[in-house]
C-alpha positions as a Markdown table, in Angstrom:
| # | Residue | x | y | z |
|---|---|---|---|---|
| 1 | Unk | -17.3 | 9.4 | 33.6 |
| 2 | Unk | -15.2 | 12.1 | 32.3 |
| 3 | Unk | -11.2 | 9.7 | 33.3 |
| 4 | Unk | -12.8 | 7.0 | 31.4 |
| 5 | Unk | -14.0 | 9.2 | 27.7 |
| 6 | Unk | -10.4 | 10.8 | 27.9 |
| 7 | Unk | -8.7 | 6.9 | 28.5 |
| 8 | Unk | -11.1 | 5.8 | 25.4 |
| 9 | Unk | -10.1 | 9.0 | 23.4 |
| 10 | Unk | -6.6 | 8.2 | 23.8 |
| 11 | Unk | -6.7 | 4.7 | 23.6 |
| 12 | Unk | -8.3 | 5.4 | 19.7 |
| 13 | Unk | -5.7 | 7.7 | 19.1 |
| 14 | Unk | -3.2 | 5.4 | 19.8 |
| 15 | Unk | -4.4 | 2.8 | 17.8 |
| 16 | Unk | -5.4 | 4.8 | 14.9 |
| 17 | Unk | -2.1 | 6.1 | 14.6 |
| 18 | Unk | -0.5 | 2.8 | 14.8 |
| 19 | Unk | -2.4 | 1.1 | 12.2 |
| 20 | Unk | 0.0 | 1.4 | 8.7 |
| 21 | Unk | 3.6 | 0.8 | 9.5 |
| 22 | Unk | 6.5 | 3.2 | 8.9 |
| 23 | Unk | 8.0 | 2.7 | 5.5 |
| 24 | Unk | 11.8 | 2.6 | 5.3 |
| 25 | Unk | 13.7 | 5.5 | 3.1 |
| 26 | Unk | 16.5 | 3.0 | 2.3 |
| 27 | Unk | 13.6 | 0.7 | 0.4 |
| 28 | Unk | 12.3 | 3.6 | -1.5 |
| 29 | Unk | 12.7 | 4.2 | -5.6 |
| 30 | Unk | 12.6 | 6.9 | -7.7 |
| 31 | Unk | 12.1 | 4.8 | -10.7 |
| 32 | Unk | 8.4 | 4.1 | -12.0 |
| 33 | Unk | 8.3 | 0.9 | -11.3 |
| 34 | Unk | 9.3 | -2.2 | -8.9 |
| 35 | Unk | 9.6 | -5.6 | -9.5 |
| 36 | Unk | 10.1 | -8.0 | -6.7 |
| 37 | Unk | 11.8 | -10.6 | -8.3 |
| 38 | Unk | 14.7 | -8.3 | -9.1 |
| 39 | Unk | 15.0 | -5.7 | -6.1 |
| 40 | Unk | 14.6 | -5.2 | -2.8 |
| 41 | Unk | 12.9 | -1.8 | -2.9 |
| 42 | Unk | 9.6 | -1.6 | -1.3 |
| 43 | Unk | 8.2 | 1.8 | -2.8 |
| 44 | Unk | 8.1 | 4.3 | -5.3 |
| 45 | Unk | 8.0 | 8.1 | -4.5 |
| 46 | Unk | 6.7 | 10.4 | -6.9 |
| 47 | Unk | 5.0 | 13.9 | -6.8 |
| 48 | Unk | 6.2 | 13.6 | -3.3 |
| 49 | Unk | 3.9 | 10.7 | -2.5 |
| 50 | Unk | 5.3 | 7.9 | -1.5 |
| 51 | Unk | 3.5 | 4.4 | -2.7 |
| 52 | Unk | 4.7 | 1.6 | 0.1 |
| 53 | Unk | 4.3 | -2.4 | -0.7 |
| 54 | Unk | 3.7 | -3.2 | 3.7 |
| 55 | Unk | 5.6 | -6.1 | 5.0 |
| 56 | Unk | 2.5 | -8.5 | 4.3 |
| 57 | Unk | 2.6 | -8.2 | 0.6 |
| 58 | Unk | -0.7 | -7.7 | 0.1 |
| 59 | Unk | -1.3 | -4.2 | 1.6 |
| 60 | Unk | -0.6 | -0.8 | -0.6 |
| 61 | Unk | 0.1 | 2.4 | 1.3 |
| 62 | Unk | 0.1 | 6.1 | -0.1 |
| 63 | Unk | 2.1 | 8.8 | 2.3 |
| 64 | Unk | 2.3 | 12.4 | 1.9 |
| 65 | Unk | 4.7 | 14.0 | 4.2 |
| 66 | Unk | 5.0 | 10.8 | 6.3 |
| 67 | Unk | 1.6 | 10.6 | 6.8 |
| 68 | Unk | -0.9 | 8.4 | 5.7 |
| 69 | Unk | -3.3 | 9.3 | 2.9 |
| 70 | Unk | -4.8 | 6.0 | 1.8 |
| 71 | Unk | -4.5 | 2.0 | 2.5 |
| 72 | Unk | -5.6 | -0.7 | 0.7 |
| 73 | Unk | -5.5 | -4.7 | 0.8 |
| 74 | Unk | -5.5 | -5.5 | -2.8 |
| 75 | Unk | -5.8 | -9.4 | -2.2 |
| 76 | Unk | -8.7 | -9.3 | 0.3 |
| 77 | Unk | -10.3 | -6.4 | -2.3 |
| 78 | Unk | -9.6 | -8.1 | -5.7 |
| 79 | Unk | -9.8 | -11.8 | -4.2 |
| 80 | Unk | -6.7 | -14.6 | -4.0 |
| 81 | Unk | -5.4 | -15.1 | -7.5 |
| 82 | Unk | -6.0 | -18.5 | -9.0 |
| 83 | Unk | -2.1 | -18.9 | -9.9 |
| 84 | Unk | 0.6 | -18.5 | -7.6 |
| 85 | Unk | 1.2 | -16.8 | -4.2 |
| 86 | Unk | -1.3 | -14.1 | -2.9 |
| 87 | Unk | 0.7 | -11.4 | -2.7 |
| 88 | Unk | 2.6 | -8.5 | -4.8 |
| 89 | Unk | 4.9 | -9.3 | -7.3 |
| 90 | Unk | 5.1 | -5.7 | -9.2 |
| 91 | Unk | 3.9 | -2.4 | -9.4 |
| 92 | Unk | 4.4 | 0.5 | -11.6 |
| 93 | Unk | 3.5 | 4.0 | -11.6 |
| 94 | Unk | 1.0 | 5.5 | -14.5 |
| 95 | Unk | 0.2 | 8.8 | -14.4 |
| 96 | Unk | -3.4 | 8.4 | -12.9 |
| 97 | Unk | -3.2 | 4.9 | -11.3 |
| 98 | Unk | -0.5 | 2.3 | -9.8 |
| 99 | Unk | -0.1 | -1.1 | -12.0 |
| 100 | Unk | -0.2 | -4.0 | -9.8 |
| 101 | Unk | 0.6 | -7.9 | -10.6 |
| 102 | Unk | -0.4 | -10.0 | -7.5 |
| 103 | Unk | -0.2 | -13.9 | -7.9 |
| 104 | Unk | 1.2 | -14.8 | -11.7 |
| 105 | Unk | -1.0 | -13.4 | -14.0 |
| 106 | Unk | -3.6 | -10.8 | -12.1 |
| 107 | Unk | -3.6 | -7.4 | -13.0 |
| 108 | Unk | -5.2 | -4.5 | -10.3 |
| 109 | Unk | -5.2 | -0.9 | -10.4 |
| 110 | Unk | -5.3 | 1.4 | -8.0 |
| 111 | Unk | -6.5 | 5.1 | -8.6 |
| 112 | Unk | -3.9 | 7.0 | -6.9 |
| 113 | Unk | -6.0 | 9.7 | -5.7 |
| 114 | Unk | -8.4 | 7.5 | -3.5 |
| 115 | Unk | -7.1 | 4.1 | -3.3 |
| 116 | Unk | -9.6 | 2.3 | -4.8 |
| 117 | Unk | -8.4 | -1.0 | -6.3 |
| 118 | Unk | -10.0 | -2.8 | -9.3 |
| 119 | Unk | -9.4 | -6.0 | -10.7 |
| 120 | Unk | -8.7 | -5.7 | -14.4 |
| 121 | Unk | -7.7 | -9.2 | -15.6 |
């Protein structure tokens, strides 16, 4: 019994660990905000957090030293937006929260401390 609860401990760890991807330094900003219809930048770094858009363009990931602090899927959270594509188009940096555009016209925000997402208009 022992071989097979050390296989299923490392098999979690495993896949834990490889849950959020890797964000790229080379797509990172050090401006307040991003705008995908104008850059290729994928995050914003401030207070040495880094706030990553993942490649789905729906997912928002917070890392502190390279490591993951909080995740969230603002589409499947805040539900598909009834104009345009389901997916990111902006996000800005406020001093309490992250401003987030997903389709054409939806507004989220997401408390920076815990991830939570709500929709606001």
């Amino acid at each position: 019994m022992k071989p097979f609860l050390k296989l299923s401990m490392l098999t979690f760890m495993v896949t834990q660990t490889g849950i959020a991807q890797k964000y790229n330094d080379a797509l990172i900003s050090q401006n307040s905000e991003i705008n995908f219809a104008k850059t290729q930048k994928r995050g914003i770094k401030k207070n040495n957090i880094i706030y990553y858009v993942e490649n789905d363009m729906q997912t928002i990931s917070a890392y502190k030293k390279s490591k993951l602090k909080w995740q969230t899927n603002v589409v499947s959270v805040c539900g598909k937006p009834k104009k345009g594509e389901p997916e990111i188009r902006y996000v800005g940096y406020n001093s309490n929260k992250l401003l987030i555009v997903i389709g054409k016209h939806n507004f989220v925000e997401i408390d920076i401390n815990s991830g939570t997402s709500t929709l606001v208009g």
